[in-house]
Structure formats: structure tokens, C-alpha cells
N, C-alpha and C positions, 0 to 999 in steps of 0.2 A: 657363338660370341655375339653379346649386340653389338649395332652399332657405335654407341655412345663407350660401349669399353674396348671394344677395336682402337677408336681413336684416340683414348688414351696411353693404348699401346703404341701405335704408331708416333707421338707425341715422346712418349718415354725412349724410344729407339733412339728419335731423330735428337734429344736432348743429349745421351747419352754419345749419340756418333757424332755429335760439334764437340764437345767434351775430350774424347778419346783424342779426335784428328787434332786439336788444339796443344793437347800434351803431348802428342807427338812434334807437331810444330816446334816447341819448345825443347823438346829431345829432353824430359821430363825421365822417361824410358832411361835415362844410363845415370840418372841421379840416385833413384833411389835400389835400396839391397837387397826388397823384398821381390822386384823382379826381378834383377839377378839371380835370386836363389831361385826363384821359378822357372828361367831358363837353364841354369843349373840341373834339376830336376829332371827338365824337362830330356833336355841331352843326355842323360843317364839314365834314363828310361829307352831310349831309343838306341843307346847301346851300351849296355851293363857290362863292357868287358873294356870300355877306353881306360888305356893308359892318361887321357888330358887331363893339364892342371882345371881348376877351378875357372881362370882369366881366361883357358885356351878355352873352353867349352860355351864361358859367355859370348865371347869372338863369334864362335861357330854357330850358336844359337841366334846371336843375330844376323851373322848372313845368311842365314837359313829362312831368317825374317819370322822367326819364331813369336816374338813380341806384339804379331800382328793378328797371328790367330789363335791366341790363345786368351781363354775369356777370362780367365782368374788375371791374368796381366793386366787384360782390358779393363777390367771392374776399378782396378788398384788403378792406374792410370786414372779413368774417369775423378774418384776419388779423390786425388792426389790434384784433381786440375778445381775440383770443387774446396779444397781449404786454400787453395793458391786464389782464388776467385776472392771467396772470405777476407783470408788475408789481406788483403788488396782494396779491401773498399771496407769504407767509416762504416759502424756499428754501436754507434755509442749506448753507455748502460741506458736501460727505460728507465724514465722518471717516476718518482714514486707517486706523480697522479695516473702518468699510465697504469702504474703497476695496480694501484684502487680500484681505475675504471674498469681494467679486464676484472678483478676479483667480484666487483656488482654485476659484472655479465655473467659472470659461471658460478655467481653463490651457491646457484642448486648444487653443481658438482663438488664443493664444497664442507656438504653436511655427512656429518660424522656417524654411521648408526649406534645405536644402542649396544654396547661389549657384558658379558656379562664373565665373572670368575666362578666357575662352580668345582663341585664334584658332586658325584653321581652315586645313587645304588643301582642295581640293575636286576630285573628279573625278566626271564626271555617270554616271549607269548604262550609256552607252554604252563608257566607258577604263575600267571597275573592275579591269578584267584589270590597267592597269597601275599598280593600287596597291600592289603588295607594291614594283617595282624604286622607284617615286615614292619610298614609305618609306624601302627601303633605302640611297636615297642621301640624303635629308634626312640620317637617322642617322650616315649614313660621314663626309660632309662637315661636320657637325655646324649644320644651318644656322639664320638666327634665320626666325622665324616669318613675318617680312617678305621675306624669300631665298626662303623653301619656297614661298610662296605664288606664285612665277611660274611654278613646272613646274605647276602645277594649272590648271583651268579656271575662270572667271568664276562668280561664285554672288552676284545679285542681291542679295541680303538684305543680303550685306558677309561682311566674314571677323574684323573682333573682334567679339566680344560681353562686355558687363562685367556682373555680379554675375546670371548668368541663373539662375532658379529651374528645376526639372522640366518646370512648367507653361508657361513662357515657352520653352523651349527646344521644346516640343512646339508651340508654334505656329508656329516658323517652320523645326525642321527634321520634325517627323512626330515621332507616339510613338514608334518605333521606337530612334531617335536619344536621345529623352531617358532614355529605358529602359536603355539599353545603358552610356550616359555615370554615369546610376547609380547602377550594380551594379561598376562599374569601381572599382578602388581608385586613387586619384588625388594626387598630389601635384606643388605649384607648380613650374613649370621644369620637369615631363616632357610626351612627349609619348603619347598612347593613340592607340590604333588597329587598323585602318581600324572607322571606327563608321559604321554604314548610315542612311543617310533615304530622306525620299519622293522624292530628287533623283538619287543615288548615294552614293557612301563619304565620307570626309574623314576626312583624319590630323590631329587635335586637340592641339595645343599648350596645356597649361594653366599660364596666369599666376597664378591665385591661386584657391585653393580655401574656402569657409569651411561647413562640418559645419552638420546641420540641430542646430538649439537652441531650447530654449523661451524667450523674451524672459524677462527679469529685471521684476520689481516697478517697479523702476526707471527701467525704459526704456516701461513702458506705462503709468504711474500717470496722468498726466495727461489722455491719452486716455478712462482708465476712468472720472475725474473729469468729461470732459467728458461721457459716456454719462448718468453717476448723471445730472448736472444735467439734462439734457435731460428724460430719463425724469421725472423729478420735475417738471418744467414740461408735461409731458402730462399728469399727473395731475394737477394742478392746472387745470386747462383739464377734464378727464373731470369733476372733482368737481364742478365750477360750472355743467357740464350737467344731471348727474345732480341737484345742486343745484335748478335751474332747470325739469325736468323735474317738478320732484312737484308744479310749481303747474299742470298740462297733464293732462287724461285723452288718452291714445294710444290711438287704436285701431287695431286692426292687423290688414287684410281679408285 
């Protein structure tokens, strides 16, 4: 492990263990029913033949002190001190200049790829020889995509595909295939071809094209508003640490 991610493990522990000790302070622990049922559980694991109610077994599970070493408790706890933290301190909605300024700092993340609607023929790298006459009679006979697709051979995957990006097209036919598709100049109701994959050729019929584009303001404000809030409820959770830290000397071996 390096150094630099040691210390944020150590860092993560010691967040998490002001966190825990704090809802415990708070006795956080007998509020809520998802550790109860976890001591619950827990006590019925350790002996599958009690006659005890449900309330005698929480009892018991806590003087057991069950709620102190068990880390699905611990997590829930942590949890549970992190929305009370939230709750507890202003967070007001981002402004919608904020919300602008992050959208011109992450425009790149933003941009939309290229989606294409097709359906496919297919012929496996054994028939490639017979993709040009394949071709040439789709075209003669002018066939719909549904016609063409019987002189072709079977292709697992399926033969439409709706709004597939580069990325999605390269998982199910090979880069090869989304490379080619492209660099292709494309327009709805024709067809391109023969394009290669890791399978063999196929004569692509394209239903609907739509150009890579950057999303509008519009179509991602909400999102970015969800981000702001988020981010600002981490910090708010970091501060109460860091808060809660200056009453603690750390040492750090």
C-alpha cells in the first residue's frame, strides 16, 4: 500500500470512528429499527432455539454490547450521524449562476456522441466473398431491412439496434466496426457498407442518425444542481469532522 493511500485510510477510519462514537453519544443506536433488527438477527444466530420475544432479545443484544462490534450496525450508525449532520446545517439550492459556472467548467463532460438507429445483414467471415452480390441485390430489389436480413446469416446479438453510441457499438460488434460506421458519412434511409467486425461483414441499413452535440444548459441543469447539493453535503459532514477533530491529538505512527 502507498503511502499517500494508507493515509487515506487512516483518515477514512478516524472520520468514520468520530462519526460512530458521536451517535453513540447520542444513543442514535435505540432510535432507529434497522439495528434492532440487526441485533435481532444477530441474537438468533447465536441461538436458534430462544424462546425470547423480539424486545427481550434487543435488551439482551445490548447488554451484550452487541451494537459495538458489529460493523453493518457500525456503518448504519456512521450513516445515520452523516444525514443528522446534513440536516442540521443550511445548504441552500445553487444559484443558477453557480449552476452556469460549474456547466463551462465540465462542458467537455457534457458532449453528447454521435447515436446511430440501424439494422444490420450479416454474413460471418466464412460468406464475406458473398457480400458484394448480398449487396447488390438488396439495392436492385430495393429491399426493407426486414427482407434483406433473410439472405444473411443468424448474428446472436440481434440485427436492430436503437440510438447506439461508438462505445456501445464497439461492445457488441468490435472497434473495428464502430470505427468504420464513424468515419462513414451517414444519412437515415440509406444503406453503408459492407462494415467489418470481429464476426464478419454486414450491410447496415440506417434508420435515424443524430450528430455528436454538447447537451444544452437545459437539458443538464438539474443534474448539475443535484451534484452542487451533494458536494455541499460532503462538506458539511468534512467540516464537523474537521470540527470535531481539533478536540483529539492524532498521532500518526
Amino acid at each position: 500500500m502507498s503511502p499517500a493511500l494508507f493515509e487515506r485510510f487512516i483518515d477514512t477510519e478516524l472520520r468514520d470512528e468520530l462519526l460512530f462514537r458521536e451517535a453513540l453519544n447520542r444513543d442514535l443506536q435505540y432510535r432507529d429499527a434497522a439495528v434492532e433488527q440487526r441485533i435481532i438477527r444477530n441474537m438468533r444466530f447465536l441461538n436458534a432455539n430462544t424462546v425470547a420475544s423480539d424486545r427481550e432479545l434487543v435488551e439482551q443484544g445490548y447488554a451484550l454490547r452487541l451494537h459495538l462490534t458489529d460493523e453493518v450496525i457500525r456503518r448504519r450508525l456512521v450513516q445515520i450521524m452523516e444525514r443528522l449532520i446534513v440536516a442540521t446545517r443550511p445548504n441552500p439550492a445553487p444559484s443558477a449562476e453557480t449552476v452556469a459556472t460549474r456547466y463551462q467548467q465540465e462542458l467537455a463532460s457534457w458532449r453528447e456522441p454521435a447515436r446511430y438507429t440501424f439494422s444490420h445483414v450479416f454474413l460471418s467471415t466464412e460468406r464475406v466473398a458473398e457480400m458484394p452480390a448480398l449487396m447488390a441485390q438488396i439495392d436492385a430489389e430495393n429491399l426493407s431491412p426486414d427482407a434483406a436480413r433473410l439472405l444473411g446469416a443468424p448474428f446472436l446479438s440481434g440485427y436492430s439496434f436503437r440510438r447506439q453510441s461508438p462505445e456501445q457499438m464497439t461492445r457488441v460488434f468490435g472497434a473495428e466496426f464502430a470505427e468504420q460506421v464513424s468515419v462513414t458519412e451517414v444519412r437515415a434511409g440509406a444503406w453503408i457498407g459492407p462494415v467489418s467486425s470481429v464476426f464478419g461483414q454486414h450491410y447496415i441499413y440506417i434508420e435515424a442518425f443524430e450528430p455528436s452535440r454538447t447537451l444544452a444548459l437545459e437539458e443538464v441543469s438539474v443534474r448539475i444542481e443535484r451534484d452542487l447539493v451533494r458536494e455541499g453535503e460532503e462538506q458539511a459532514v468534512i467540516d464537523w469532522v474537521e470540527a470535531a477533530m481539533a478536540g483529539y491529538e492524532v498521532r500518526r505512527s
